[in-house]
C-alpha positions as CSV (number, residue, x, y, z in Angstrom):
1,X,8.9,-8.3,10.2
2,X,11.9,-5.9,10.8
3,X,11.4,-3.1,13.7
4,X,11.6,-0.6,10.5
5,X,9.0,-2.0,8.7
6,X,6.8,-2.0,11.1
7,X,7.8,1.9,11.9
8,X,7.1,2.5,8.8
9,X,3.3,0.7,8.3
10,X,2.6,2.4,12.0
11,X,3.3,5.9,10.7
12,X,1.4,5.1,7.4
13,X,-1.6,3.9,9.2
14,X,-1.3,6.9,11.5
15,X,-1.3,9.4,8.9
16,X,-4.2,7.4,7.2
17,X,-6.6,8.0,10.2
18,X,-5.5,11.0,11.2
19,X,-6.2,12.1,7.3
20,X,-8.1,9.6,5.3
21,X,-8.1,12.0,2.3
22,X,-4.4,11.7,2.4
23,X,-3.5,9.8,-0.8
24,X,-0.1,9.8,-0.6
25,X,0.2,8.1,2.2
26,X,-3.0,5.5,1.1
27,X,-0.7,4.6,-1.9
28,X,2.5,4.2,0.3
29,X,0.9,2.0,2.4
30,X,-0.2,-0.5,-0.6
31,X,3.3,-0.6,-2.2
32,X,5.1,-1.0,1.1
33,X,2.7,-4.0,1.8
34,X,3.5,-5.3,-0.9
35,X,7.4,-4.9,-1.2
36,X,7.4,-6.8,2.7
37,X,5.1,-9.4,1.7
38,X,7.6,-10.3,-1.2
39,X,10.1,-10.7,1.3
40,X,7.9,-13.4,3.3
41,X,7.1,-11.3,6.1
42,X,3.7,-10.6,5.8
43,X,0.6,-13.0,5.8
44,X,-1.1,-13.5,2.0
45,X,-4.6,-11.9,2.9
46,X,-2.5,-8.5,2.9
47,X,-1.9,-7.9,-0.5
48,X,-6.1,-7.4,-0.9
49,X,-5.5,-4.8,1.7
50,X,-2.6,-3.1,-0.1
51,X,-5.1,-3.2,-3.2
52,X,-7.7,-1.3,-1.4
53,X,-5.2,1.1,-0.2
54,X,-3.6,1.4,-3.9
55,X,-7.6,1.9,-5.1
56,X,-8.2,4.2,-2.2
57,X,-5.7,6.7,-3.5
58,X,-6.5,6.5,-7.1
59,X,-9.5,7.5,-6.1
60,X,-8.7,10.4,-4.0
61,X,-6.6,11.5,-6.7
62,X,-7.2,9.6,-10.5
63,X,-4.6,12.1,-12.3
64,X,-1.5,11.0,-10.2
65,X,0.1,7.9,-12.5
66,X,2.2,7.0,-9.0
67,X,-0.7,6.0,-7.8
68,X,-1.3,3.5,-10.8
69,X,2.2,2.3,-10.5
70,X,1.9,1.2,-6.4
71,X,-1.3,-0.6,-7.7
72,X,0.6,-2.5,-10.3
73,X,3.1,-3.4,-7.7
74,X,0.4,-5.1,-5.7
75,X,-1.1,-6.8,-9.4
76,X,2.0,-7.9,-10.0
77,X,2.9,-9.4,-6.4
78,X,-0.5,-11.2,-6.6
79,X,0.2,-12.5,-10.0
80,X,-2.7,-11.1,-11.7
81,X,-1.2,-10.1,-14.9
C-alpha cells in the first residue's frame, strides 16, 4: 500500500474513534477500502469491513444517497450483484 493510502485510512480511522457518529467519514472509509483493494493492495477479508463501514453510515444517516453509493462500490467490488 502507498504511504497516501495509508494517510488516508489513518485519518479515517482517527476521525471514526474520535467520533463514531461521524458518518461521513464511516462511508469514506468503506469506499476508500474498496477503491485500494481493487488495486491489489489490500487483503480480501477487508471489503466485509468496508461493508460494515458503508452500513454504519447509512445507518447514522438513511436520507444521504452517497452513502448508498459507497455501499454499492463495495457490492460491486465483492461481485455481489
Amino acid at each position: 500500500m502507498f504511504v497516501n493510502e495509508k494517510i488516508i485510512l489513518k485519518c479515517l480511522k482517527d476521525a471514526i474513534k474520535s467520533d463514531p457518529k461521524y458518518a461521513d467519514a464511516w462511508s469514506a472509509l468503506g469506499q476508500i477500502q474498496a477503491y485500494v483493494y481493487s488495486f491489489g493492495r489490500l487483503k480480501d477479508d477487508t471489503l466485509e469491513e468496508a461493508l460494515a463501514n458503508t452500513e454504519k453510515a447509512i445507518t447514522l444517516d438513511p436520507q444521504n444517497a452517497r452513502y448508498y453509493q459507497s455501499k454499492a462500490t463495495v457490492l460491486q467490488m465483492q461481485k455481489n450483484w
